[in-house]
C-alpha positions, -999 to 999 in steps of 0.1 A, spaced: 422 273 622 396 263 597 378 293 579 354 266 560 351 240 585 347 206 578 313 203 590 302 234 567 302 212 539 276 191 553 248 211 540 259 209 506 248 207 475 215 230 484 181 218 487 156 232 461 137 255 476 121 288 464 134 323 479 99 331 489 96 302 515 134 302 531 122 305 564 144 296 598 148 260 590 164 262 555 196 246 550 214 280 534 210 297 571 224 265 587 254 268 562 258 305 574 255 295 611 283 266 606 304 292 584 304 321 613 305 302 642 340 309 658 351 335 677 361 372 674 387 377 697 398 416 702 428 425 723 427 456 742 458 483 748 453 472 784 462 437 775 422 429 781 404 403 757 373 403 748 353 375 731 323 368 708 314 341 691 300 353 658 275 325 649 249 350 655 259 372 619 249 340 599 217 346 600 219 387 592 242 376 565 209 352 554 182 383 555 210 406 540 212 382 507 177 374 509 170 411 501 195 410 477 177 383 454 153 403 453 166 423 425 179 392 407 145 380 407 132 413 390 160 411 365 152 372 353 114 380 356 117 417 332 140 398 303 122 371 303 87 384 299 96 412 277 117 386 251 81 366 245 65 403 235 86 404 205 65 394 175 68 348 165 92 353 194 83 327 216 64 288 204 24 284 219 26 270 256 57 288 265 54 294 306 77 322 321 80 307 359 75 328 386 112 334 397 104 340 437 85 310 442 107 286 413 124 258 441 151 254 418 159 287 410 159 290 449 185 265 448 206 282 426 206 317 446 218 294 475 249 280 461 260 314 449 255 330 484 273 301 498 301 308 474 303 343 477 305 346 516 324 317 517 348 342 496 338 369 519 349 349 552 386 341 531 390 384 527 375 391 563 406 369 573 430 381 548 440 338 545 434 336 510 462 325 485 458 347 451 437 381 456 431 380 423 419 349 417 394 349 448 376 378 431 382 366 398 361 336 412 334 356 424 327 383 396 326 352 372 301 338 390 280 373 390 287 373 356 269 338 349 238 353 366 239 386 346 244 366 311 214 338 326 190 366 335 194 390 300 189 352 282 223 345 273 225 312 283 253 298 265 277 329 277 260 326 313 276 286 312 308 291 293 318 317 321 314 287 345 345 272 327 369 304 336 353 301 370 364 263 375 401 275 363 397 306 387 400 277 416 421 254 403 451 274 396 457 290 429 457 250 444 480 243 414 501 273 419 508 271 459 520 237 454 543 253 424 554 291 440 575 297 407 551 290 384 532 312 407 556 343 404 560 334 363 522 339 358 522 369 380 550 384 356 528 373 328 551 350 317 534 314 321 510 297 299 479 274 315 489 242 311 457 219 303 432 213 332 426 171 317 444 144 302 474 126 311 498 157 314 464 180 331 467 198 364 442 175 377 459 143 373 494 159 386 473 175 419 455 138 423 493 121 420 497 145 449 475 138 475 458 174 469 431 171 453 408 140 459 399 117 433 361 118 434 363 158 433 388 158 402 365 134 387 332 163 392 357 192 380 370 170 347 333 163 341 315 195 346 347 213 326 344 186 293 306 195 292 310 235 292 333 231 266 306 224 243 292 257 251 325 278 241 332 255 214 299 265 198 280 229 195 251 236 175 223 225 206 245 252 227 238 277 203 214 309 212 205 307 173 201 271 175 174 256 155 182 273 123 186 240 104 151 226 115 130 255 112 127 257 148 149 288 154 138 315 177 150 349 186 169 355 222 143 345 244 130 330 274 139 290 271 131 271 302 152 240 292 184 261 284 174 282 317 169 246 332 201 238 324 221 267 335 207 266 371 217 230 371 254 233 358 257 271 377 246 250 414 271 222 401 297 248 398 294 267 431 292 232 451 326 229 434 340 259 439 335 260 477 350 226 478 383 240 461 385 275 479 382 249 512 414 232 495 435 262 487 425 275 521 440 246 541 470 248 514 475 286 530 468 275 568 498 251 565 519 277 556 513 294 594 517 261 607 557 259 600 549 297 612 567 305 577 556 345 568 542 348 531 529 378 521 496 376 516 497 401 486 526 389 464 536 361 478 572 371 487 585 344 508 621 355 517 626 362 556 649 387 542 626 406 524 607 422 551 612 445 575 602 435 613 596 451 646 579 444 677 553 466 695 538 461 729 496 461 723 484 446 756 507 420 746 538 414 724 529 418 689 552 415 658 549 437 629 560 426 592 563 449 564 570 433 528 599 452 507 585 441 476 546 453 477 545 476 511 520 450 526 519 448 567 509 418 583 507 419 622 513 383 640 507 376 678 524 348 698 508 323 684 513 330 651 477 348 643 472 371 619 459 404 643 437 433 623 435 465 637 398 478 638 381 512 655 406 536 643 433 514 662 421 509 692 419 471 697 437 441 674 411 412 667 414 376 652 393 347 647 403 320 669 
C-alpha cells in the first residue's frame, strides 16, 4: 500500500499558474486525483463490504483549497499595499502584483496544498512515523506564508530550514529507533544535516535517501542558512550601508525569492514524507506492530484480543501510551467510523 503513489509525483514541481485561472485541467487537481484514487473499503457487522474508490474527493479537496487562498491572497494584497502608504516607504516604480492573477504566486499556493494534503492523506491513514514531526512540518510551512504575507521575508525563508529538518529526522530516526526514543526523552542532540559526518551522507551510504535528492536538500539547506545567519542582502534592514535602506515593505525581488525557495521546499518535502512513508509501510510488511504513537515496539507491551466484526479482527492496545490499533487479516490498519458501525481501510 502506497499512500503517495509513485505516479503522484509526476506532476511535480507545479506549473506557474495564477489561482484565478486553475480551471479542470490544472495540474494541482490531477495531483489530487492521483493522491485519492484508491479505495475506501468499509466492513460491515454482517461481514458485508462495501467499496468506493475515492478519486472523486480530489477534486472537492481542489475547490475546498481554492476557497481557502482566497484569504491568503487578501492577506499578501492588505500588507503589501498598506507598507508603501507609509511616508519614503517604498522607491518610485514600485508595482504591488495582483496576488490572484500572479502565475507564480499560483505556483506557490500549489505546492503548499500538495504538501499539506499529502500530510492530510498520512493522518487519514494513521501510517505516519513521528505525529509530531508531521505537524511540525506543516505548521512550519503556514508559518512561512504568514511571515511572507506580513513582509517578513527573511523569517518567512529561515522557517523553510526547520521545515527541511522536520522531514529529515523522522527518515533518520526510523532507520535509528533509539535515537528515536533518546530525542523523545529529550535527551538527543541533532547531529548536523551536511558534511562528512551529516545525516545526509549516512542516509545516502544507506540506500535511503537518493543521491540526486540529498543533493536538492544540502543545497536548498546551505542557502537558507544565509537567511538565519543574518547575511547582510538577507537582511529586512538591508541597504543601510548604501543609503538604499527602506522600511518593512513590499519588495518583489525578496517576495520573488521566497515563492521560489518556499515551491523548492514543498517539492522536497513531499518527496521525503513519500520516503518516511515507505520506511513505515515496511514495517506492516514483516507484519511487525509499532505503535503508531510512541513507537513502542515490544510484542510484549501490548495487550491483544480478538473480536468477530463481520470478520476476525485483532485488537492491540499499547501499555505504554493507551493507543489502540485494530488490524484485519491481512494486516490492515481498520478505523472505526459512524459511531461504530462499520471498520474501513484504504486498500
Amino acid at each position: 500500500m502506497e499512500i503517495i503513489p509513485d505516479i503522484v509525483l509526476t506532476h511535480l514541481p507545479f506549473s506557474p499558474e495564477p489561482v484565478s485561472q486553475w480551471d479542470d485541467k490544472t495540474d494541482l487537481l490531477e495531483f489530487l486525483y492521483a493522491l485519492y484514487d484508491r479505495e475506501m473499503i468499509s466492513l460491515m457487522e454482517d461481514g458485508n463490504t462495501y467499496r468506493m474508490n475515492m478519486r472523486w474527493w480530489g477534486k472537492e479537496v481542489f475547490e475546498m483549497e481554492r476557497e481557502e487562498f482566497q484569504s491568503w491572497i487578501k492577506k499578501f494584497d492588505t500588507a503589501a499595499r498598506d507598507s508603501i502608504l507609509v511616508p519614503d516607504a517604498a522607491k518610485p516604480g514600485v508595482v504591488i502584483p495582483d496576488f490572484c492573477n500572479d502565475p507564480r504566486f499560483g505556483k506557490a499556493a500549489k505546492h503548499f496544498i500538495g504538501y499539506w494534503r499529502s500530510v492530510f492523506r498520512t493522518l487519514e491513514d494513521g501510517v505516519f512515523f513521528s505525529i509530531a514531526h508531521v505537524q511540525e512540518s506543516v505548521d512550519d510551512l503556514k508559518c512561512s506564508i504568514e511571515l511572507a504575507a506580513q513582509l517578513y521575508y527573511k523569517q518567512s525563508l529561515q522557517v523553510l530550514r526547520n521545515f527541511l529538518e522536520d522531514l529529515i529526522l523522522p527518515i533518520h530516526f526510523c532507520d535509528s529507533p533509539q535515537e528515536y526514543l533518546n530525542w523523545k526523552n529529550n535527551n538527543y542532540r541533532v547531529p548536523p544535516l551536511r558534511g562528512k559526518d551529516g545525516l545526509l551522507k549516512k542516509l545516502v551510504d544507506k540506500d535511503i535517501l537518493p543521491d540526486q535528492l540529498a543533493d536538492e536538500v544540502s543545497s536548498l539547506y546551505g542557502d537558507l542558512n544565509g537567511f538565519v545567519h543574518g547575511s547582510e542582502s538577507r537582511l529586512i534592514n538591508k541597504g543601510n550601508y548604501t543609503r538604499n535602506w527602506m522600511v518593512r515593505v513590499y519588495r518583489d525581488d525578496d517576495f520573488n525569492l521566497w515563492r521560489d525557495y518556499f515551491s523548492r521546499s514543498s517539492v522536497v518535502g513531499i518527496l521525503l514524507l513519500k520516503i518516511n512513508l515507505d520506511q513505515w509501510e515496511s514495517l506492516r510488511v514483516k507484519r511487525k506492530i509499532v505503535c503508531t504513537i510512541c513507537h513502542n515496539n515490544d510484542d510484549k507491551a501490548f495487550d491483544s484480543e480478538t473480536f468477530s466484526f463481520g470478520e476476525e479482527l485483532a485488537k492491540y492496545t499499547c501499555k505504554h501510551c493507551g493507543n489502540e490499533i485494530t488490524l484485519n487479516s491481512e494486516w490492515r490498519q481498520m478505523y472505526k467510523v459512524t459511531q461504530g458501525d462499520t471498520f474501513s481501510y484504504h486498500g
